[in-house]
N, C-alpha and C positions, 0 to 999 in steps of 0.2 A: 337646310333641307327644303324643298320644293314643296309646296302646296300638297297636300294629300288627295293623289289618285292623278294628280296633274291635270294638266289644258284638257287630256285627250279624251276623256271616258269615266263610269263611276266609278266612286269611291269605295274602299273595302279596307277588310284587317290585316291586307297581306298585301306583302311585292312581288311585282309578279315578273321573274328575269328572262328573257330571252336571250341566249347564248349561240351567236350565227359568225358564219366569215362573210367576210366583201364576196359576192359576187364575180366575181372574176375570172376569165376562161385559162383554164390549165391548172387553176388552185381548188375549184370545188366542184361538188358532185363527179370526181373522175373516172369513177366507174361508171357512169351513161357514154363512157364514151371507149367502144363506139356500140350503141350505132350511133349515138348523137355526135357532132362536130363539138371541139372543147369552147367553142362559142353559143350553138345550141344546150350545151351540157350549162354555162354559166346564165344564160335566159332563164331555164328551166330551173336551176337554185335562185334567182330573185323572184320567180313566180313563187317559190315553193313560202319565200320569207316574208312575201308580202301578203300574203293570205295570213300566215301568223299573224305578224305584227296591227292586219286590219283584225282579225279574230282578238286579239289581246285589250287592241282599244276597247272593245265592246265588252267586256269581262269587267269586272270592279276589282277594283286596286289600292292597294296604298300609295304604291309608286309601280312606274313601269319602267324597266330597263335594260336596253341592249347590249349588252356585255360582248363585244365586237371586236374581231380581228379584223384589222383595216381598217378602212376609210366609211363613213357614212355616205349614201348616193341619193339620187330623186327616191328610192323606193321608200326612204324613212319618212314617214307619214309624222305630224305634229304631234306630241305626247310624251317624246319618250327621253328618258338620260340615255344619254350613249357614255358607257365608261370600258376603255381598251380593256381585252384581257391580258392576263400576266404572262410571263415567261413559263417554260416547262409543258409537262404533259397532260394531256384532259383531264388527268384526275387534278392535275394541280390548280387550271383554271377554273373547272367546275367549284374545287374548294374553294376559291379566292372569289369568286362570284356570291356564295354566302356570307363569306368574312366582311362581305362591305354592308351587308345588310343588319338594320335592327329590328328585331320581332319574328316574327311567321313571314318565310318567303316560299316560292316554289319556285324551280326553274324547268321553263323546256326548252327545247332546242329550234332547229330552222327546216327540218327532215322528217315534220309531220302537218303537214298544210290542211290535212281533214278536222284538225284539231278545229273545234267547237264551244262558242262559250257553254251551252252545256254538257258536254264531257268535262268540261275544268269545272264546274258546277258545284257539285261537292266537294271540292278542296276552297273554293274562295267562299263561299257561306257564310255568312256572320259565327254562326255553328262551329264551322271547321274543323275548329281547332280545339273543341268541349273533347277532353279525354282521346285526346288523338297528336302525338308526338311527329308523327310523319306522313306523307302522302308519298306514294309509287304508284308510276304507271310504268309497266314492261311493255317491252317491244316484243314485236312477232319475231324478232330474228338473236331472241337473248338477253340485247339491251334492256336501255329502261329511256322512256322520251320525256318524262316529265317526275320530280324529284321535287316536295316539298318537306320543308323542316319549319317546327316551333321555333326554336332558335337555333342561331348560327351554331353549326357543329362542322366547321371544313376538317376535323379529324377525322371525319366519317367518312370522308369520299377521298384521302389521300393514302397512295398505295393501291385502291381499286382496278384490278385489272382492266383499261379499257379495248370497246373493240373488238372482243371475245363473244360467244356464244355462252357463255358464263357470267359475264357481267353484271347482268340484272340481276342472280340470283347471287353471287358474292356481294353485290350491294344491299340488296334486301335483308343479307345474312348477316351484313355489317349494323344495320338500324336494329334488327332485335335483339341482336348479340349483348348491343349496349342498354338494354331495356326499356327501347323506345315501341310502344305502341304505334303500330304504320295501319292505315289503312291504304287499298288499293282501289285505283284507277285502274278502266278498263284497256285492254290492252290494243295499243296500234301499229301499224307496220309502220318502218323509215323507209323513206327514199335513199336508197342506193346504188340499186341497179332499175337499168332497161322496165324490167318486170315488175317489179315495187312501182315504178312512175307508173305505169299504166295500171296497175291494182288501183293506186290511190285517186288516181285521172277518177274512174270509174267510180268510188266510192263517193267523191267530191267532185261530182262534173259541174256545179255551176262556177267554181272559182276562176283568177289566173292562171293558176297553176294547171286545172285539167286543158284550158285554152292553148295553153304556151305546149305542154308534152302534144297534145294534137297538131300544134304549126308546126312542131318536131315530124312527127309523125308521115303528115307531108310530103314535107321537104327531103326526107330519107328515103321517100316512095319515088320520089321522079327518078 
């Protein structure tokens, strides 16, 4: 196992997973497109991960790790394990993303760039994890963007309907079901569509991400 908290940022009680795809035009964010071009559409998901992934360095950690479909590119900044995800469907990789962890991990995704080392703030605490079995943050659109466990439980999140406006709540109904005390994280929108990038642009105007949706912006106006 790697140094605790790794090259990139502090140290903490938890790992902290990010779960994204390559960048790639035609394979991600496909619903910005159109108005976006599927090359503008794939810009605007590496803006979106690299704002994470620099947001994650900054957060304390036990380990930090990319849990990646595809290739690694310039946007991986120094810090982080990159370990492929598995075969199957999002509930299956999100499972397999805990399975590989030991202790308290949380994972978020690559579809919320406003994400803030303090918004994760109270899930990574030395604290954390005093009488608290899980962490949830719901999404505005049903989901959930960020998912932490005491320990690995990928029974919990296999068979999860994902994708659904239901989601978040059949998974939050999964954690108490099993008598896991969850506490909640505040809730955020995903980048999906057109209207999500420029909600989130707005929210987080100093990042890449509002930078790159505005060269968008643009370029869709000539």
């Amino acid at each position: 196992m790697p140094p605790a908290g790794g090259p990139g940022g502090p140290c903490g009680p938890t790992t902290l997973l990010v779960i994204a795809k390559e960048p790639l035009p035609g394979r991600v964010k496909t619903r910005l497109t159109p108005p976006y071009s599927p090359e503008r559409a794939a810009r605007i998901a590496e803006a979106a991960l690299a704002d994470t992934l620099r947001a994650v360095l900054a957060m304390p950690a036990r380990r930090r790790v990319l849990v990646l479909d595809g290739r690694p590119g310039d946007w991986l900044p120094p810090g982080f394990e990159v370990v492929p995800q598995c075969a199957g469907g999002l509930d299956e990789r999100l499972a397999a993303a805990f399975a590989g962890c030991a202790g308290p991990a949380l994972l978020i995704g690559m579809d919320t760039p406003q994400v803030t080392a303090a918004l994760l703030a109270p899930a990574l605490a030395d604290g954390a994890w005093h009488g608290c079995d899980a962490w949830f943050g719901p999404a505005a659109d049903g989901g959930f963007w960020a998912l932490g466990l005491a320990e690995p439980r990928p029974e919990l999140l296999r068979g999860v309907p994902m994708s659904t406006a239901r989601t978040g709540a059949v998974q939050r109904r999964r954690l108490t079901d099993a008598g896991l005390v969850v506490r909640d994280l505040p809730e955020l929108r995903d980048v999906d569509t057109a209207d999500d990038a420029a909600r989130v642009a707005a929210a987080a105007p100093h990042g890449l991400f509002a930078a790159t949706v505005a060269a968008g912006d643009r370029e869709h106006a000539r």
